[in-house]
C-alpha positions in Angstrom: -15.7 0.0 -11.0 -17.1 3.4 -11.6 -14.6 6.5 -11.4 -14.7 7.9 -8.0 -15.6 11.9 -8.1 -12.3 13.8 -7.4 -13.3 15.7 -4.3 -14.9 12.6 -2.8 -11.9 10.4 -3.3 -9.5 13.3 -2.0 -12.0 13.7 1.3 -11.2 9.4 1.5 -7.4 10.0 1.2 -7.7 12.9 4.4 -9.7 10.4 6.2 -7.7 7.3 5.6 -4.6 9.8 6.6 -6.0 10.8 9.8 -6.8 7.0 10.9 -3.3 5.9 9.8 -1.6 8.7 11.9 -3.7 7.6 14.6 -2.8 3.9 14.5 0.9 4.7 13.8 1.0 5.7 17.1 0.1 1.8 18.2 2.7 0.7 15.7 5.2 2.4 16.8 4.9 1.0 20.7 4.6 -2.5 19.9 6.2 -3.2 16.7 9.7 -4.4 16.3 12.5 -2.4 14.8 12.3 -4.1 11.7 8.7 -4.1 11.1 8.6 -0.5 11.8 10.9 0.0 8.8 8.9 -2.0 7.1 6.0 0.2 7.9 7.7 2.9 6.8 8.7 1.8 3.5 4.9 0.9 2.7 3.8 4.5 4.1 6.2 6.0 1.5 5.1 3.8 -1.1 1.4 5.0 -0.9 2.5 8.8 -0.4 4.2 8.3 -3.8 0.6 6.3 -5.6 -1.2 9.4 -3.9 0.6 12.2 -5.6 -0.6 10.2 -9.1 -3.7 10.3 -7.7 -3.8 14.1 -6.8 -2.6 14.7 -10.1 1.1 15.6 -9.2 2.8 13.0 -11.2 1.6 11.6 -14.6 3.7 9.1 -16.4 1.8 5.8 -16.7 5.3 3.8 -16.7 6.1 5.7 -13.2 2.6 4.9 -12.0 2.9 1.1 -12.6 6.4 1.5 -11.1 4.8 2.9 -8.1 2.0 0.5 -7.9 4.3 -2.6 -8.0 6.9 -0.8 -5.1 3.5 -0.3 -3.3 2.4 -4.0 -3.1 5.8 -5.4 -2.3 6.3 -2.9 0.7 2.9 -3.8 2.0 4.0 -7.5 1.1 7.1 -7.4 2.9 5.3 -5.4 6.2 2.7 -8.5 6.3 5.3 -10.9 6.5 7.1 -9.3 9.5 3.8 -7.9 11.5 2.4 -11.8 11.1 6.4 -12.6 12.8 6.2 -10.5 15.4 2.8 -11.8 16.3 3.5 -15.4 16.4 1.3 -16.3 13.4 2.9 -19.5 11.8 2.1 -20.2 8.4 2.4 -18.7 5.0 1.7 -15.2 4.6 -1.5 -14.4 2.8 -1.2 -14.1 -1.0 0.6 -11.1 -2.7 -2.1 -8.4 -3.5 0.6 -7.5 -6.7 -1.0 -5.7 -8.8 -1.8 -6.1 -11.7 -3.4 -9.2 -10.8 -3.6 -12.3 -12.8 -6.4 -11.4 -13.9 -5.7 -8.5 -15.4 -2.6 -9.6 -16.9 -4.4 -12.5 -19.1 -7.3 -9.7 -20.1 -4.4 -8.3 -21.6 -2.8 -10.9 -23.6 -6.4 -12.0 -25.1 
């Protein structure tokens, strides 16, 4: 993947920001208690990942930290929007990072 240009990924971040805002707004009406929380948790997980990527934080070992709190919120969020919708079944696979993948590049 080629490196996104700074001012073009912050203009994504404002965007993506402005359409989560807006759909919050849905959340909040028909989610459960508990997935709400669960909502939260994820948003503040992804506030923290964004101040890496505006620069404000820098310390690799805090930004794989962050990463890792980041997929388990969203993680735990799935699981309890899919309950309060009535979907039966197994929630879909953990988007963990780093994936598999990436793990075994590393060992080789």
């Amino acid at each position: 993947m080629d490196p996104l240009d700074p001012e073009q990924g912050l203009a994504q971040l404002a965007e993506a920001e402005a359409r989560r805002a807006t759909e919050w707004e849905t959340m909040l009406l028909v989610g459960e208690a508990e997935t709400i929380a669960a909502a939260r948790r994820w948003h503040e997980s992804v506030w923290n990942v964004e101040l890496y990527a505006r620069g404000l934080k820098d310390d690799p070992a805090g930004w794989e930290t962050a990463v890792g709190q980041m997929s388990r919120a969203r993680d735990g969020f799935y699981a309890l929007a899919r309950r309060d919708l009535g979907i039966i079944g197994p929630p879909p696979p953990s988007g963990n990072w780093p994936r598999a993948w990436q793990r075994q590049d590393e060992t080789n």
